[in-house]
C-alpha positions as CSV (number, residue, x, y, z in Angstrom):
1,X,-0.7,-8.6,6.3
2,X,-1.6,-5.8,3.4
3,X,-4.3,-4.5,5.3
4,X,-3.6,-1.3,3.5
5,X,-3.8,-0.1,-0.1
6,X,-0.8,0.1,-2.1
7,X,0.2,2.6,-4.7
8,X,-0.3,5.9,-2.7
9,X,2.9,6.4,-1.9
10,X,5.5,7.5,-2.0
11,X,4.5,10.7,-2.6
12,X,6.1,12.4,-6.2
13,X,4.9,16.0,-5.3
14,X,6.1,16.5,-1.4
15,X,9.7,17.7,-2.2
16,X,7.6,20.9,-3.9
17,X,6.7,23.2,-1.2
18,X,4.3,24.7,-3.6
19,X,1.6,21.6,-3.4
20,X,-0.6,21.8,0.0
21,X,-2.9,19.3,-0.8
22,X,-2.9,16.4,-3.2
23,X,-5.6,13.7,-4.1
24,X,-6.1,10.6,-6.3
25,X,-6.4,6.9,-7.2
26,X,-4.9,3.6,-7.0
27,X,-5.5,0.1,-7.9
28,X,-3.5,-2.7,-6.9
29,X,-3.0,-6.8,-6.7
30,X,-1.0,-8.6,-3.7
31,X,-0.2,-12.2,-2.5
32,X,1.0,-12.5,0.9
33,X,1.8,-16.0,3.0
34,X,0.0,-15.8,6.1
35,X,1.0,-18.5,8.8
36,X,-3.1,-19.2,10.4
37,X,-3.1,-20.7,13.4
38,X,-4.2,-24.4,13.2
39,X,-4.6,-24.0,9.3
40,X,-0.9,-23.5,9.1
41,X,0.4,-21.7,6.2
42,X,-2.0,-19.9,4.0
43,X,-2.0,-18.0,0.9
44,X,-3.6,-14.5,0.1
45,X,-4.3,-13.5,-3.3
46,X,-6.4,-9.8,-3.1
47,X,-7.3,-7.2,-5.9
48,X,-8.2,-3.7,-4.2
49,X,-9.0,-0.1,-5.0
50,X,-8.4,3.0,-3.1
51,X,-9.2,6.7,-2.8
52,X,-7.1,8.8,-1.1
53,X,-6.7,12.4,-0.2
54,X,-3.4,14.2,1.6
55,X,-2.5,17.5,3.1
56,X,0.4,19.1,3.9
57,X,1.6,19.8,8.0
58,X,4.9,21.7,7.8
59,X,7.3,19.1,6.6
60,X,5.1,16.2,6.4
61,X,2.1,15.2,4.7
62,X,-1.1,13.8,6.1
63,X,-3.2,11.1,4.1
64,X,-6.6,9.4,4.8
65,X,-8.0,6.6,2.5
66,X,-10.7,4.2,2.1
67,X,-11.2,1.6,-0.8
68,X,-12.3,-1.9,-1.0
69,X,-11.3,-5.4,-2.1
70,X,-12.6,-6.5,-5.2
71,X,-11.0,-9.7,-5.8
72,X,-9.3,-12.8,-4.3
73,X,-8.7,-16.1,-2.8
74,X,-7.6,-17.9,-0.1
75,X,-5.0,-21.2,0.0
76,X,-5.0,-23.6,2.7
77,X,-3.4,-26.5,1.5
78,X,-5.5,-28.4,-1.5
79,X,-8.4,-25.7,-0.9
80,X,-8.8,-22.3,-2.4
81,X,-12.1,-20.2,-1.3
82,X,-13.0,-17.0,-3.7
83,X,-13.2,-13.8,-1.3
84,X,-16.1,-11.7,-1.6
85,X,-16.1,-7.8,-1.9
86,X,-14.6,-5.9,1.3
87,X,-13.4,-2.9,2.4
88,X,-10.2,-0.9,3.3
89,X,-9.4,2.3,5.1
90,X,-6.2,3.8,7.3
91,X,-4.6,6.9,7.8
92,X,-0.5,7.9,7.1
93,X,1.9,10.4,7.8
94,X,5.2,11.2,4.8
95,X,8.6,13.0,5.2
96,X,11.3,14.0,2.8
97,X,14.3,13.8,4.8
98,X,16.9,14.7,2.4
99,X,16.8,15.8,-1.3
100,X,18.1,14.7,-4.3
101,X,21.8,16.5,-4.5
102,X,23.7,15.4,-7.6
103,X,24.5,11.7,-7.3
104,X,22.8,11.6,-3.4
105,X,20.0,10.4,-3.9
106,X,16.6,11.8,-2.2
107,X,15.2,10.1,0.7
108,X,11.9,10.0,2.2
109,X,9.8,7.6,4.6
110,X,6.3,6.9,5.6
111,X,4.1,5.4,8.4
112,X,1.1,3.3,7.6
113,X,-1.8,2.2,10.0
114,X,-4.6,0.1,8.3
115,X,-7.5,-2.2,8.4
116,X,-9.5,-4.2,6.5
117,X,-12.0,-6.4,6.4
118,X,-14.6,-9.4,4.4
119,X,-15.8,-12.7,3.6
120,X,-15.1,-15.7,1.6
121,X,-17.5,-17.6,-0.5
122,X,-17.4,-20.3,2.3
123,X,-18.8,-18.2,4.8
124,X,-16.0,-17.0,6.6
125,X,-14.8,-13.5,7.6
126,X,-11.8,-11.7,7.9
127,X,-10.3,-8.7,9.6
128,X,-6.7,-7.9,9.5
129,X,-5.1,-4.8,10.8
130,X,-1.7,-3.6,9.5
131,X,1.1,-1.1,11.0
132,X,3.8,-0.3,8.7
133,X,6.8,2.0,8.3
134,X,8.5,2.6,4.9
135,X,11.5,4.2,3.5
136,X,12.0,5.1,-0.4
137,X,15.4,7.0,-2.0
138,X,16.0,7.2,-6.0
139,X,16.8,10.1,-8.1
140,X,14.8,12.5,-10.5
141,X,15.9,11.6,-13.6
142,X,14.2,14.9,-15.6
143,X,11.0,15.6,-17.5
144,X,9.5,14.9,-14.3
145,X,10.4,11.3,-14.2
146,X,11.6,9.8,-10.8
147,X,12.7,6.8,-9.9
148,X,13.2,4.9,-6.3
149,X,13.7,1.4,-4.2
150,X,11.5,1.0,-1.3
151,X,11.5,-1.6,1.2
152,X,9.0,-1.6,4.5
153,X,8.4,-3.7,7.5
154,X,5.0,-4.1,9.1
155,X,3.3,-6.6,10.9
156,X,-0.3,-7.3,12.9
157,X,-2.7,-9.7,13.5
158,X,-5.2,-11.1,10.9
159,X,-8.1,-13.3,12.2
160,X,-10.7,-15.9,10.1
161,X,-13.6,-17.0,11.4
162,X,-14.9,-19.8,9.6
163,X,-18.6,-21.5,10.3
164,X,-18.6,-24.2,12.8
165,X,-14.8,-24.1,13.7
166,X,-12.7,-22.2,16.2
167,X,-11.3,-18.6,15.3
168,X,-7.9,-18.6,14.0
169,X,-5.7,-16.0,14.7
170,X,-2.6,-15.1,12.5
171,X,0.0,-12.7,10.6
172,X,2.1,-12.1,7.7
173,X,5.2,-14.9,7.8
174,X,7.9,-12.4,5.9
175,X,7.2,-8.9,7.2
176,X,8.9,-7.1,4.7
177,X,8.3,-5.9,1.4
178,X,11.3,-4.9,-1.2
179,X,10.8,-3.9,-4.8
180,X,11.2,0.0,-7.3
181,X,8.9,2.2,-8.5
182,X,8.9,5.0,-10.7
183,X,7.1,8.5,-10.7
184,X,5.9,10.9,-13.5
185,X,4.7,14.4,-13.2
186,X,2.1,14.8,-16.1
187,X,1.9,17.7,-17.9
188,X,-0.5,20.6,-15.9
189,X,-1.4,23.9,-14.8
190,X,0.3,26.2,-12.5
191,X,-2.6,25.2,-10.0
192,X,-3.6,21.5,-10.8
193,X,-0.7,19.2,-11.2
194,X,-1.2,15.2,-12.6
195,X,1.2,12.8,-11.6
196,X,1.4,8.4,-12.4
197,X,3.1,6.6,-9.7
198,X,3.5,2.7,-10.7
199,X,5.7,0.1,-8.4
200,X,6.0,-3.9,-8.2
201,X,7.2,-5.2,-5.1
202,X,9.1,-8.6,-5.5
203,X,10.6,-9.8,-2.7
204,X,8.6,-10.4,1.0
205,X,4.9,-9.4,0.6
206,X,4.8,-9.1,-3.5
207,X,2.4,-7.0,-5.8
208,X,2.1,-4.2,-8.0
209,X,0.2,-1.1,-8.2
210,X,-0.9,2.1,-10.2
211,X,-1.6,5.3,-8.9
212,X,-3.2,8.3,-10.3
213,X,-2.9,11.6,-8.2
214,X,-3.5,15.5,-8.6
215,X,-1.5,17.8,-6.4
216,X,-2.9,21.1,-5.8
């Protein structure tokens, strides 16, 4: 269950040892299939913004973030109910393991724990919390252009309450998510560096995201 916001990460400006602290934006759209207790099989469709802000702890980096759903639907079936504006937050830790060394490609991983929560148009509320780790390796390809694959397992419970009917308990039926990104390092100062970080995930858990940071 994408408890947590896409699109801030992975992180373009950790393999600098330079950067200490790094801050910025994302926006992001998901569907995941969720398997809902008596309901059965249910669709999620969310939109969701995110604010984040990241620090660096020797070799790895150290990010809080909070945001909010904006958008969405559930599917049970023949019904769809719009969701009503939420609200994110969660807390990660990023590693570079190895660097980019001609044709080996960098590698680097991350470790996700998030919640969130809202309502539905018909009443109902959810809260889902989400533990996930993630692994992303590509190459940078010059000009301060990167690009990776990343894949990530996660799982945890998501549970609906609904007026007048019994709480339902769930998760995410796939548990995986596999797709590519690709990061650019915007032009900048020797103190304040922009960077755009877009992926689209297409297999497991799908989506897409955009991400605006500044390293510092």
């Amino acid at each position: 269950m994408p408890a947590g916001p896409a699109g801030i990460e992975p992180d373009a400006q950790t393999r600098d040892a330079s950067v200490r602290q790094a801050a910025g934006v994302a926006a992001s759209v998901m569907r995941a299939q969720l398997n809902m207790g008596d309901l059965g099989r249910a669709t999620l469709d969310r939109q969701q913004v995110a604010a984040w802000y990241g620090r660096t702890f020797g070799a790895w980096v150290g990010r809080i973030v909070a945001g909010g759903v904006i958008g969405g639907s559930w599917h049970t079936g023949s019904t769809e109910i719009a969701l009503r504006p939420g609200w994110l937050a969660g807390a990660g830790l990023s590693r570079q393991w190895l660097a980019q060394d001609g044709w080996r490609p960098f590698l680097r991983n991350s470790f996700t724990l998030a919640a969130s929560g809202g309502g539905d148009t018909g009443g109902g509320a959810m809260l889902a919390l989400d533990l996930r780790a993630g692994v992303d390796s590509g190459w940078h390809l010059g000009a301060g252009f990167e690009a990776f694959a990343v894949g990530r397992v996660f799982g945890g419970p998501v549970w609906w309450w609904r007026p007048g009917q019994a709480t339902q308990l769930g998760g995410d039926a796939w548990h995986v998510q596999l797709g590519a990104g690709a990061a650019w390092s915007l032009p900048g100062s020797a103190r304040v560096r922009p960077s755009l970080v877009a992926e689209v995930i297409a297999l497991g858990e799908i989506g897409a995201s955009l991400g605006f940071s500044l390293a510092f």
